[in-house]
Backbone bond lengths (Angstrom), bond angles and torsions (degrees), N, CA, C in turn:
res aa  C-N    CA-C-N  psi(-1)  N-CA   C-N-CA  omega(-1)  CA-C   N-CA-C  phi
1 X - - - 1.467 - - 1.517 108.65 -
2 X 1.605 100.40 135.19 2.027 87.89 -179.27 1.421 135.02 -81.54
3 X 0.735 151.99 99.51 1.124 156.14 -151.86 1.475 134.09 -54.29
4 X 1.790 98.09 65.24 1.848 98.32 171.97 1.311 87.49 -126.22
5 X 1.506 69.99 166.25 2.157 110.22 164.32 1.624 94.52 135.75
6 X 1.461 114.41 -145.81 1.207 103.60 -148.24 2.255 103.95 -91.75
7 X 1.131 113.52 -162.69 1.748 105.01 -154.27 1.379 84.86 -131.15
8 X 1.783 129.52 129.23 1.081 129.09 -160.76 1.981 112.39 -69.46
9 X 1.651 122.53 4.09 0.999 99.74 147.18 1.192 137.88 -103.02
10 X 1.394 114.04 11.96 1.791 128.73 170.15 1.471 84.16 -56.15
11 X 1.826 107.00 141.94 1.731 117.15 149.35 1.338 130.30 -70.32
12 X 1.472 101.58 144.89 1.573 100.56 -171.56 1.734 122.70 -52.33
13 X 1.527 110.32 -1.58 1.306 105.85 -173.42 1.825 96.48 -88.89
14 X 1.468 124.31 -16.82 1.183 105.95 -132.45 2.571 65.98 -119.96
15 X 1.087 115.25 -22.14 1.327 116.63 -173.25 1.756 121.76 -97.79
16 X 1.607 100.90 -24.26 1.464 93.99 172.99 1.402 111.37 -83.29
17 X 1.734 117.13 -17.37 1.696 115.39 170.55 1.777 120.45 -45.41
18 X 1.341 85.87 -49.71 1.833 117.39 174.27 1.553 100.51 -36.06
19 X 1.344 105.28 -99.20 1.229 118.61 169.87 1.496 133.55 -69.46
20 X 1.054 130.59 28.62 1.432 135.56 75.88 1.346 143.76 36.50
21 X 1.809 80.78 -102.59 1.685 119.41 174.67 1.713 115.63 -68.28
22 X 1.783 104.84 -48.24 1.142 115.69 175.79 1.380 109.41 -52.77
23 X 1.136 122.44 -83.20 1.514 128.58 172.19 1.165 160.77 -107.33
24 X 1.449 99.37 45.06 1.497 120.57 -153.03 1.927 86.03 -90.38
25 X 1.423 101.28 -39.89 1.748 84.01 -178.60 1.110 119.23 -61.71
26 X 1.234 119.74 -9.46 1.855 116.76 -157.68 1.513 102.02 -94.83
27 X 1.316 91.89 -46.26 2.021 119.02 169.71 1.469 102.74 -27.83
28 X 1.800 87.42 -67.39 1.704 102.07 -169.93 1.752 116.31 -39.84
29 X 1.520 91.29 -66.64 1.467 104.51 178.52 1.695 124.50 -40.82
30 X 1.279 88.33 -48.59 1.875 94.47 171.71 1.524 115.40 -70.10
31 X 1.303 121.01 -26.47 1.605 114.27 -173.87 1.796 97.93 -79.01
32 X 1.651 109.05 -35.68 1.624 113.99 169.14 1.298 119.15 -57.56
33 X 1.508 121.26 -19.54 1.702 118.80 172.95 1.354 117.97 -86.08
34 X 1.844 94.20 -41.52 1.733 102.48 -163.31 1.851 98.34 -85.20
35 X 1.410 128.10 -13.95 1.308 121.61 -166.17 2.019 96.94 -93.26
36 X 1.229 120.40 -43.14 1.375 138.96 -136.21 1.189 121.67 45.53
37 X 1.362 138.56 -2.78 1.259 132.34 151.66 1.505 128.89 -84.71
38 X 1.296 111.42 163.55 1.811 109.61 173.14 1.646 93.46 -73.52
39 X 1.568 112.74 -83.28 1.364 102.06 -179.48 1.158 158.98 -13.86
40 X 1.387 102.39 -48.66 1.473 120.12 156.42 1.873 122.83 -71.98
41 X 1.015 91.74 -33.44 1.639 110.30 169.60 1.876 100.48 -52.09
42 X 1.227 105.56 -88.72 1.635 112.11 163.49 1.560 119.47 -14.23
43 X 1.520 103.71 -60.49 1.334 96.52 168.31 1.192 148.68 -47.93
44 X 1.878 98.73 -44.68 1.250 113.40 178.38 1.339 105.82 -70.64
45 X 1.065 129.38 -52.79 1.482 122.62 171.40 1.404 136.91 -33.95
46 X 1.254 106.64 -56.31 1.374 98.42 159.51 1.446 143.34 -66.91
47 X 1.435 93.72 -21.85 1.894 113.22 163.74 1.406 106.95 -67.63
48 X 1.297 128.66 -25.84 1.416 121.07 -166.71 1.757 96.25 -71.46
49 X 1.738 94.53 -66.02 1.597 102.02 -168.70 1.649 103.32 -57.51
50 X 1.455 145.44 -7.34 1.411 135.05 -156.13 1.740 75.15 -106.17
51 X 1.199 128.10 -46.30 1.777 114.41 -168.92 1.819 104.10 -68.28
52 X 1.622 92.02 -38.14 1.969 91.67 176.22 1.510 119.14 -50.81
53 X 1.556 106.04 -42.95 1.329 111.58 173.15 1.595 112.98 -56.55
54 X 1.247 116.18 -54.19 1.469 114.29 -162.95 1.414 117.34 -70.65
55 X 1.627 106.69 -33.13 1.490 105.34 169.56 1.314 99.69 -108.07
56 X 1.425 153.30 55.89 1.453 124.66 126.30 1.275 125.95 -49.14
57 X 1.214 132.56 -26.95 1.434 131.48 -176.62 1.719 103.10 -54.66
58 X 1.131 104.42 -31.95 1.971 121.37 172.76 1.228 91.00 -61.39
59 X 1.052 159.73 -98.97 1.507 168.10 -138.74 1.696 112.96 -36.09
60 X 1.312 118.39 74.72 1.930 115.51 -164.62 1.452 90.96 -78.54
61 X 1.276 158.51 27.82 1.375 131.08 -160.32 1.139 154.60 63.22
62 X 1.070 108.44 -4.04 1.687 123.23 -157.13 1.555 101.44 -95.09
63 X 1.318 105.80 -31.73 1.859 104.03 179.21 1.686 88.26 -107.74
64 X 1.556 111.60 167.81 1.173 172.01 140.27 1.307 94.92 -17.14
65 X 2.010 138.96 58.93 1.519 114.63 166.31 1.224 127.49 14.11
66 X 1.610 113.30 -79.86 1.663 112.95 178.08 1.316 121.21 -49.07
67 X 1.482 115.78 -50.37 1.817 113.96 166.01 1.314 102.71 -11.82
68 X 1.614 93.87 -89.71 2.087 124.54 -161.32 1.379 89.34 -41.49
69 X 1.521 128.61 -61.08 1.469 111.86 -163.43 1.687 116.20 -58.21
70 X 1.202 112.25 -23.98 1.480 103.64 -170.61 1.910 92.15 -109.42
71 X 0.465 135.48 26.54 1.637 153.79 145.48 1.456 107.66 -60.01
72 X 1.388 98.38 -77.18 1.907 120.79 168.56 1.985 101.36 -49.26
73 X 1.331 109.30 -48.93 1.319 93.19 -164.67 1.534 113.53 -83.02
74 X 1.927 123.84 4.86 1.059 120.34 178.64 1.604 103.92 -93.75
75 X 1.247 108.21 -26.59 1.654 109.17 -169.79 1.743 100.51 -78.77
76 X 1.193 106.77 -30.56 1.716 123.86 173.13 1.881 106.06 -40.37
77 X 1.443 89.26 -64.77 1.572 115.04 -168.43 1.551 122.98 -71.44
78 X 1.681 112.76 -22.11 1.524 124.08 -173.77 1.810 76.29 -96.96
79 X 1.068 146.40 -38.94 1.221 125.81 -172.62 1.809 116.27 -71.73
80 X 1.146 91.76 -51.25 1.834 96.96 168.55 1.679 103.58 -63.38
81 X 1.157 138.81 -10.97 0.973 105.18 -179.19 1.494 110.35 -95.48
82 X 1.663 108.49 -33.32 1.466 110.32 159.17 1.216 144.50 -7.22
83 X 1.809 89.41 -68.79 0.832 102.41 173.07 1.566 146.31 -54.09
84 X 1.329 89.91 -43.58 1.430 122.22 172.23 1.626 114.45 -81.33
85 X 1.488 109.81 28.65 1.738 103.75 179.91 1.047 119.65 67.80
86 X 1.502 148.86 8.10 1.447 144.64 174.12 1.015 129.19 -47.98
87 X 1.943 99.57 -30.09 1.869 101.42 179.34 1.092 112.18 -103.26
88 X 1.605 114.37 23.93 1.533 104.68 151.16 1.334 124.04 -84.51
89 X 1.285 115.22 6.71 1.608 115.04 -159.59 1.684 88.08 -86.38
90 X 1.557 103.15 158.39 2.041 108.72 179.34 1.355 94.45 -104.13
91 X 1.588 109.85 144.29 1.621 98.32 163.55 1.745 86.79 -103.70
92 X 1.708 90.94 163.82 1.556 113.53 179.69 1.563 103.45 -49.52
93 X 1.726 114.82 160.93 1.477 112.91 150.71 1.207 122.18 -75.02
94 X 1.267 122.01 126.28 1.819 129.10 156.85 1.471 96.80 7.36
95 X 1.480 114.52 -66.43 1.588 122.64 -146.49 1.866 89.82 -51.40
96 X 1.204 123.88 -56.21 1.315 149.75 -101.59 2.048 83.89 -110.76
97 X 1.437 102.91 -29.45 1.498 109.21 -176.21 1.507 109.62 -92.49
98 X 1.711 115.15 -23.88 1.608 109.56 -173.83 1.433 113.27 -83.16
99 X 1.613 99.31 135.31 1.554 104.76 -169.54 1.773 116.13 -69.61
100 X 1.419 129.33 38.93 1.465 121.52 -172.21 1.264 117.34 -79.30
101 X 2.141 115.22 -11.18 1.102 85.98 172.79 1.576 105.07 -136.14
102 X 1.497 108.61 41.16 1.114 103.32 161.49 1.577 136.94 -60.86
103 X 0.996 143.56 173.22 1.895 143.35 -162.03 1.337 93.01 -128.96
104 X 1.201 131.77 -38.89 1.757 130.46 -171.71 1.594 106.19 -138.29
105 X 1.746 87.37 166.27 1.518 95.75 -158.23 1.443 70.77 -137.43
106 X 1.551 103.83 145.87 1.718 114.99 161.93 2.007 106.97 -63.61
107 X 1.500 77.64 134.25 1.805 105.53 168.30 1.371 141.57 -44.88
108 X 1.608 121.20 27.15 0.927 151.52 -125.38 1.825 91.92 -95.06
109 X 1.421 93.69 -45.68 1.608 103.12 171.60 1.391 110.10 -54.65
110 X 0.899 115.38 -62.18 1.657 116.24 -171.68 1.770 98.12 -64.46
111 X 1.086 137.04 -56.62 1.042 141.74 -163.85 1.581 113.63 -43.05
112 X 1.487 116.84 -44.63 1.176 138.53 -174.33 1.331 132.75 -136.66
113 X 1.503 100.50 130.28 1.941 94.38 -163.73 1.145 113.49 -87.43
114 X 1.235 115.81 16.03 1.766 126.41 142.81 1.055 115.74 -59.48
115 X 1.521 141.74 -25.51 1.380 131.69 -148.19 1.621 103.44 73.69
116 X 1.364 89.80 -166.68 1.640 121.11 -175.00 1.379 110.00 -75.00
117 X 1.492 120.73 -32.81 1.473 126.71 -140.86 1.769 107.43 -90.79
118 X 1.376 97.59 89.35 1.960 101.21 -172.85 1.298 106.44 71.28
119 X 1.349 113.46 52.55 1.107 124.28 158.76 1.617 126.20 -68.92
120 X 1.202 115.26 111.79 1.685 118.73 -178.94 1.141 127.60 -109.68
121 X 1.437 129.57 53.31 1.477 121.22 -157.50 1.366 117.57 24.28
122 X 1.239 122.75 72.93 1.642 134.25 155.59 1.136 111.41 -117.54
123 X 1.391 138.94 11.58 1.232 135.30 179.07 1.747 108.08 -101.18
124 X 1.123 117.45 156.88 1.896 136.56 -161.70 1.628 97.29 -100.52
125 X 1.249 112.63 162.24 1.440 113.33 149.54 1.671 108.22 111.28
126 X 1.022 110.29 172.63 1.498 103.70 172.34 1.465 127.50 -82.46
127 X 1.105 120.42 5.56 1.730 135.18 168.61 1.050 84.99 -87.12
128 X 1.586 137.15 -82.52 1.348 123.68 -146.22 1.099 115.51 -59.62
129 X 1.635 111.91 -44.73 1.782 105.87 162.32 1.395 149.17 -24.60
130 X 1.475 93.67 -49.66 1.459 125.69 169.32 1.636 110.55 -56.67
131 X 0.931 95.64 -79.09 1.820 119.63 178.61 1.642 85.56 -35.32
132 X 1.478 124.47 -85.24 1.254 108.03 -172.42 1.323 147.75 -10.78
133 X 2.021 93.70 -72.27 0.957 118.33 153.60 1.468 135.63 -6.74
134 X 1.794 97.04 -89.61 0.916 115.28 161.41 1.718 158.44 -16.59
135 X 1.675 76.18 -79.18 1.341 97.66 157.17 1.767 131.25 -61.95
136 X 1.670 110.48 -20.41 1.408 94.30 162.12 1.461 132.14 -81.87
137 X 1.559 104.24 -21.88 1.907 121.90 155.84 1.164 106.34 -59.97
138 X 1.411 152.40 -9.35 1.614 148.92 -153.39 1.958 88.13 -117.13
139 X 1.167 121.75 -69.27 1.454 143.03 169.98 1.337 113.01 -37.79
140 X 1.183 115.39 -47.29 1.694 120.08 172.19 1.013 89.78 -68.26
141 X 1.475 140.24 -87.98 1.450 152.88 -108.65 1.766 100.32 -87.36
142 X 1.464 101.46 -22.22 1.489 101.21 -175.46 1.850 99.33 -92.77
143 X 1.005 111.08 -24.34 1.729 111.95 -174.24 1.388 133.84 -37.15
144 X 2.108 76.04 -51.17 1.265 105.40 171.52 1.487 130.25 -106.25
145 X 1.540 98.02 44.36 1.160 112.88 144.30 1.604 130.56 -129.39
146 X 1.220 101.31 48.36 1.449 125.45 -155.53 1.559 93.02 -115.15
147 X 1.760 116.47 103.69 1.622 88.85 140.88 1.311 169.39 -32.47
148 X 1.406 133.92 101.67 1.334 114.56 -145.96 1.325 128.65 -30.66
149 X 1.479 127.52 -30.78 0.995 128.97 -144.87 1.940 96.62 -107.44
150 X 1.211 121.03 22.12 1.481 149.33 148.94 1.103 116.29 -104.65
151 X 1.533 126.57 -57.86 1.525 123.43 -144.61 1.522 94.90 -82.98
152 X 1.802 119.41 -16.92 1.560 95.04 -157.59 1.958 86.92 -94.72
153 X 1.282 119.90 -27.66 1.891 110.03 173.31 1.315 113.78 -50.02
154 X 1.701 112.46 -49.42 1.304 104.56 170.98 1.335 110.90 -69.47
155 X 1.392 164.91 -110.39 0.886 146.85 -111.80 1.642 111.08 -69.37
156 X 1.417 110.50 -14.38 1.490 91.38 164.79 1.483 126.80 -94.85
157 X 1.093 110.54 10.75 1.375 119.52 -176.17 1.730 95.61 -112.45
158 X 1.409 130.05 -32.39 1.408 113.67 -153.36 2.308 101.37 -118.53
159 X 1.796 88.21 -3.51 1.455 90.73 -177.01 1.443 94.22 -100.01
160 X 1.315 104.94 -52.65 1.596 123.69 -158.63 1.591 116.28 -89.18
161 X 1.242 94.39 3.41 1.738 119.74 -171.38 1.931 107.57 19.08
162 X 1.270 107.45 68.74 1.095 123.07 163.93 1.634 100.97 -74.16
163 X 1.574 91.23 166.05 1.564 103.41 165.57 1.405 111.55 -87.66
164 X 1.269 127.35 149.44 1.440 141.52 160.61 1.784 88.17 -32.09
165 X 1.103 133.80 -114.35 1.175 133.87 -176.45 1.590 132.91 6.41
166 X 1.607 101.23 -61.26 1.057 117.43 159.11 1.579 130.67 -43.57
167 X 1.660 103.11 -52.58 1.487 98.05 -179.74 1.711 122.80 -79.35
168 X 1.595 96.86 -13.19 1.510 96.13 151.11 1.095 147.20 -69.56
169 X 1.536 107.78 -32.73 1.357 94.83 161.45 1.649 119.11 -90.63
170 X 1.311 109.03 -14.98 1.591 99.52 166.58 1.532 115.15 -52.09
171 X 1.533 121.59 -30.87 1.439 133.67 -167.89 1.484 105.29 -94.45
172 X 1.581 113.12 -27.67 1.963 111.82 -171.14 1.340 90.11 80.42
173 X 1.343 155.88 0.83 1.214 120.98 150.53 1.423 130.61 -119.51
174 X 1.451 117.98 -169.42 1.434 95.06 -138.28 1.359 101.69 -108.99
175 X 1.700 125.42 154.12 0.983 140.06 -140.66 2.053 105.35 -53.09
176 X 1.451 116.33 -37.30 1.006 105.67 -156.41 2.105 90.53 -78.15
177 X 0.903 97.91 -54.39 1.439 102.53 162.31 1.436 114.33 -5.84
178 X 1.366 118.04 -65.82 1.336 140.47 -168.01 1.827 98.55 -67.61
179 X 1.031 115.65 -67.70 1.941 134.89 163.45 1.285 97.95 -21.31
180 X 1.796 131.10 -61.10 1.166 122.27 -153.53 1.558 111.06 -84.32
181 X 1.473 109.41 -22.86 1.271 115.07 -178.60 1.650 97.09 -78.81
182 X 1.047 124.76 -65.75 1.278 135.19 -166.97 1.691 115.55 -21.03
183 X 1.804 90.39 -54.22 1.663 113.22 -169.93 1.669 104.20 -77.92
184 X 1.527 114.64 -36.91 1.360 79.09 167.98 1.375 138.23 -123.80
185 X 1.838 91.73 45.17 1.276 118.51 154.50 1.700 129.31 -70.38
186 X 1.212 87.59 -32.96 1.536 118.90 -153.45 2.034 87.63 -76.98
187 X 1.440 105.98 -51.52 1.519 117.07 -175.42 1.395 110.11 -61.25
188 X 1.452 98.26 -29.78 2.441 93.60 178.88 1.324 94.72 -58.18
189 X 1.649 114.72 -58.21 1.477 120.98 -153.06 1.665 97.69 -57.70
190 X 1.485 110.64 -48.37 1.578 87.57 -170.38 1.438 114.36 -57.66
191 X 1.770 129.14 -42.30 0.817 115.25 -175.68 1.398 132.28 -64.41
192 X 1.467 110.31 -25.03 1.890 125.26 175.35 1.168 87.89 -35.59
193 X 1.989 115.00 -71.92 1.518 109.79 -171.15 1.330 134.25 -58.27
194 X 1.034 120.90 -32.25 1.783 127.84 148.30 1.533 120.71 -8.90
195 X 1.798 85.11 -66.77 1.683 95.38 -171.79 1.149 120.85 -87.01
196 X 1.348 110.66 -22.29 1.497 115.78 178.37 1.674 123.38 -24.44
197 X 1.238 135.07 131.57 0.942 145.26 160.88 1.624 117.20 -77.08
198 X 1.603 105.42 116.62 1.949 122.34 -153.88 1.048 101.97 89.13
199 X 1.354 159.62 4.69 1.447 117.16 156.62 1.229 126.42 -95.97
200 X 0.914 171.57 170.76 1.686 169.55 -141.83 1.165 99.41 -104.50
201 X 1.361 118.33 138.67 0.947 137.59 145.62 1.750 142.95 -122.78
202 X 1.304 104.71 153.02 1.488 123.60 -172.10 1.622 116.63 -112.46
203 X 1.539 115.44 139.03 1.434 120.69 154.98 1.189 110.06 -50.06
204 X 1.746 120.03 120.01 1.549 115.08 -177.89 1.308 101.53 -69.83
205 X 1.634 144.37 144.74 1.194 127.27 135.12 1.594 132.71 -40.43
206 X 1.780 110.67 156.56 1.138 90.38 179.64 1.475 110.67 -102.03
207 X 1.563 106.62 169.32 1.711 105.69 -155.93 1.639 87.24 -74.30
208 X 1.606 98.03 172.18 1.508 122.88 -159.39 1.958 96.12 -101.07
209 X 2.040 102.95 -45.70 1.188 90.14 -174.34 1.608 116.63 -120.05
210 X 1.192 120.36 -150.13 1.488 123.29 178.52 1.646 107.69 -70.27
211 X 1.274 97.15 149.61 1.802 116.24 169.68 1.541 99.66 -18.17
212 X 1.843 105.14 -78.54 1.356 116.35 -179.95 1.312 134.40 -48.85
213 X 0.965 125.72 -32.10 1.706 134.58 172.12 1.096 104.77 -68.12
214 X 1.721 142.65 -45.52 1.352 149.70 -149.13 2.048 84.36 -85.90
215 X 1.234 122.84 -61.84 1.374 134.56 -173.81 1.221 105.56 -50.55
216 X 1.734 129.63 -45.88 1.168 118.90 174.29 1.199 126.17 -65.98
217 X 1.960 110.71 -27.91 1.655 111.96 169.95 1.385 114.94 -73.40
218 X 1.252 117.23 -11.67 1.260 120.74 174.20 1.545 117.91 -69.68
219 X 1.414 111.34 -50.60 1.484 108.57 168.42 1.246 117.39 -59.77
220 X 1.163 116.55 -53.87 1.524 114.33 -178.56 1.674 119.40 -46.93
221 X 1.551 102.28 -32.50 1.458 117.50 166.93 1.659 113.74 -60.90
222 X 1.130 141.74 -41.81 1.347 151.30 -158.90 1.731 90.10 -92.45
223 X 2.178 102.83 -55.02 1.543 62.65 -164.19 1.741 118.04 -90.08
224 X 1.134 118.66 32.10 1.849 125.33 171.04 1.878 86.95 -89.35
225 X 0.972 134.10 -43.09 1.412 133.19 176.41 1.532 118.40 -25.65
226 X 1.928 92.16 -52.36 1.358 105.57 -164.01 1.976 105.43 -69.86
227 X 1.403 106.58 -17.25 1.175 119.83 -167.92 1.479 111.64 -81.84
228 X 1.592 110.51 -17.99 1.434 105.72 -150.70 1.547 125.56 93.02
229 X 1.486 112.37 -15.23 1.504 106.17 -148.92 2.305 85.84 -102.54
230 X 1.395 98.03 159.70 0.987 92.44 174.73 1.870 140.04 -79.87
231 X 1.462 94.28 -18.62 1.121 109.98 -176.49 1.859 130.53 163.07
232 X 1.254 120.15 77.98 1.432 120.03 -163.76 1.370 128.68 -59.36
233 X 1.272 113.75 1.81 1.269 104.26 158.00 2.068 115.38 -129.97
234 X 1.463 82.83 143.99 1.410 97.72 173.95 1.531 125.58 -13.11
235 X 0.940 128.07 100.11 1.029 131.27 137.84 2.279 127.72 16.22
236 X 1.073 85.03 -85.08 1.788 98.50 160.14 1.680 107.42 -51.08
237 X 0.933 124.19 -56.00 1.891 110.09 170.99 1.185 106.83 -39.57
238 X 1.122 121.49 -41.99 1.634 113.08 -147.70 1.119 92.63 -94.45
239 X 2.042 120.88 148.65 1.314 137.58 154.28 1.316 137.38 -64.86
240 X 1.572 138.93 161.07 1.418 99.44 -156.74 1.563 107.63 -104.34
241 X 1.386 119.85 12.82 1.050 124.64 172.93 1.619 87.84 -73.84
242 X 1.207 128.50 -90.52 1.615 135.81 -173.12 1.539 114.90 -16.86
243 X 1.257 114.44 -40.18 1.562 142.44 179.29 1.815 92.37 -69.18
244 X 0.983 123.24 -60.91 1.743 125.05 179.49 1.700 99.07 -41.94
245 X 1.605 99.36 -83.73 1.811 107.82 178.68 1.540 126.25 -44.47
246 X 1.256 118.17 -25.63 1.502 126.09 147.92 1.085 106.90 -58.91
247 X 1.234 143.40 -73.98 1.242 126.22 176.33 1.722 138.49 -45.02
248 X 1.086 93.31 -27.34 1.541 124.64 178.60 1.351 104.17 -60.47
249 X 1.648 136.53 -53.16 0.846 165.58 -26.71 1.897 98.34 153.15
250 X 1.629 108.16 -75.97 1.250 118.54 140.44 1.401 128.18 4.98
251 X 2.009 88.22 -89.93 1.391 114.46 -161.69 1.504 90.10 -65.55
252 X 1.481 149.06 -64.69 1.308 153.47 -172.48 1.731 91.84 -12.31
253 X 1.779 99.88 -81.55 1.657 88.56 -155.10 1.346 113.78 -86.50
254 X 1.407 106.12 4.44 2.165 99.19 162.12 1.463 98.87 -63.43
255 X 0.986 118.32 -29.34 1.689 132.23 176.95 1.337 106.81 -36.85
256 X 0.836 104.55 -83.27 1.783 147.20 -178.67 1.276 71.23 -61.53
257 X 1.085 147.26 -151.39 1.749 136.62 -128.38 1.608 125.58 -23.68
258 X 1.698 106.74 -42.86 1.735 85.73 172.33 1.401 105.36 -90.37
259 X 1.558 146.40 21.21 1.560 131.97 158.64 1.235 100.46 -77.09
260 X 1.990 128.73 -21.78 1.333 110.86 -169.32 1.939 104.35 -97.42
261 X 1.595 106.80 12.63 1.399 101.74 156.38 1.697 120.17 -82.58
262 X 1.498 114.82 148.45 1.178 115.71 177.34 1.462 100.73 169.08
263 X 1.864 106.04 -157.61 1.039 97.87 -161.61 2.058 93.02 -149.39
264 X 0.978 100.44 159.75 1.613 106.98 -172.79 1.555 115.06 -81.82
265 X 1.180 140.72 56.62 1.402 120.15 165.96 1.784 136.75 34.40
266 X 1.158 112.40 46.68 1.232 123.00 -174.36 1.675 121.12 1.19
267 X 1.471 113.51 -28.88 1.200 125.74 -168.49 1.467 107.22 -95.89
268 X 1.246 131.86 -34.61 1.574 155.48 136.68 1.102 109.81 -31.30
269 X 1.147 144.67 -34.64 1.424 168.99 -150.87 2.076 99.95 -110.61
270 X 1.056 97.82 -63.67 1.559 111.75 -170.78 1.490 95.74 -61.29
271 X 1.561 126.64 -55.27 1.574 141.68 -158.83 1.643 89.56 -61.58
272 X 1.301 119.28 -69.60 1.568 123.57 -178.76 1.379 119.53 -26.89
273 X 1.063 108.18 -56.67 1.785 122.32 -176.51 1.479 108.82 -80.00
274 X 1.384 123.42 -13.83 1.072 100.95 175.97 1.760 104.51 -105.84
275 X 0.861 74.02 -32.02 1.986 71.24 162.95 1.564 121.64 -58.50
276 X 1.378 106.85 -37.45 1.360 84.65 174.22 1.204 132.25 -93.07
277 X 1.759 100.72 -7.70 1.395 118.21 168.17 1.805 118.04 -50.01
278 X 1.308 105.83 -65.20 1.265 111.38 -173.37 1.680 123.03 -56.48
């Protein structure tokens, strides 16, 4: 993440305005995934920036402003969710998330005259619409059914596009920790969209190689994910069923990047500043 906003010896009156401005929408958006309410959303928000205020003097420089602030807003959010029963929720088994015996693959081909291959909603028409659509009601709706102790790695890694690293130590635990949740976070969401009812669908192909080979491209797929990168190996290796769920896969966290576009509530905005004003 690059490193602006305000410089840890600016005062908190003159640096939490800053950041704020910097990332109060992104804030917003994530307290709207990880809370599912507006209300509570609001809340958390302003609790984040009222604890930012009180401990900036904590803030030596060394990380990334935005980091530290959403640091505060993950420990914020695993506590509200606590509270509120979150870690009773089950996530699925592994078994129960891998696509081996699905029959269809979302319409991704038709959707876009790219094909399948890193497909990002750039395609026109009423498939792509759909799929869009869709898929951001599929992405929400599955989020929040995420145990806290999933939903808040993913969304800071796949809204807030932190680094793996980063959200570990924003969380205190340790990076691979963060990886395991992440990946088979990442596999509900593709499948939510799978099943979704309205998005297109396709006859999956059938795979080319063994159970094991497809699982190993699969990891290798998740972990270029964690990188940003799309995929390190060639293209031609891969089968085109595997090539579908990569894509699948794709569309999930383009997902997860435009749910964390938006905009801050003007009035949310007003409450902040005057709170810390007074």
């Amino acid at each position: 993440m690059p490193c602006n906003g305000p410089r840890a010896k600016d005062p908190a009156a003159i640096a939490i305005p800053q950041l704020v401005e910097l990332h109060g929408p992104k804030l917003y958006s994530l307290a709207s995934r990880l809370c599912g309410n507006i209300s509570d959303a609001e809340d958390m928000v302003q609790e984040v920036f009222l604890q930012a205020f009180r401990k900036w003097h904590t803030f030596k420089g060394d990380a990334n402003p935005g980091t530290w602030l959403y640091a505060i807003a993950a420990r914020s959010c695993k506590a509200r969710l606590r509270r509120k029963g979150g870690i009773d929720k089950r996530m699925p088994a592994v078994s129960q998330l891998m696509p081996w015996n699905e029959t269809r693959n979302v319409d991704l081909e038709g959707a876009s005259s790219g094909g399948v291959h890193g497909w990002g909603g750039d395609g026109t028409g009423p498939l792509a619409e759909a799929i869009e659509h869709e898929s951001v009601r599929a992405v929400h709706d599955a989020i929040l059914t995420l145990p806290e102790h999933f939903r808040v790695p993913l969304v800071l890694k796949e809204m807030l596009e932190l680094s793996i690293e980063d959200v570990a130590k924003a969380l205190n635990i340790k990076p691979e920790t963060v990886k395991t949740r992440v990946h088979r976070a990442r596999l509900l969401l593709r499948k939510a969209i799978v099943e979704r009812r309205g998005i297109p669908k396709r006859a999956a192909k059938a795979p080319t190689y063994e159970k094991q080979v497809c699982l190993d491209l699969l990891k290798a797929k998740l972990d270029a994910m964690d990188h940003g990168r799309g995929f390190p190996i060639g293209q031609a290796i891969v089968c085109e069923r595997c090539q579908a769920v990569f894509a699948e896969l794709d569309l999930a966290q383009n997902t997860c990047a435009r749910l964390a576009d938006g905009e801050m509530p003007a009035r949310v905005r007003k409450a902040i500043l005057k709170a810390i004003s007074s």
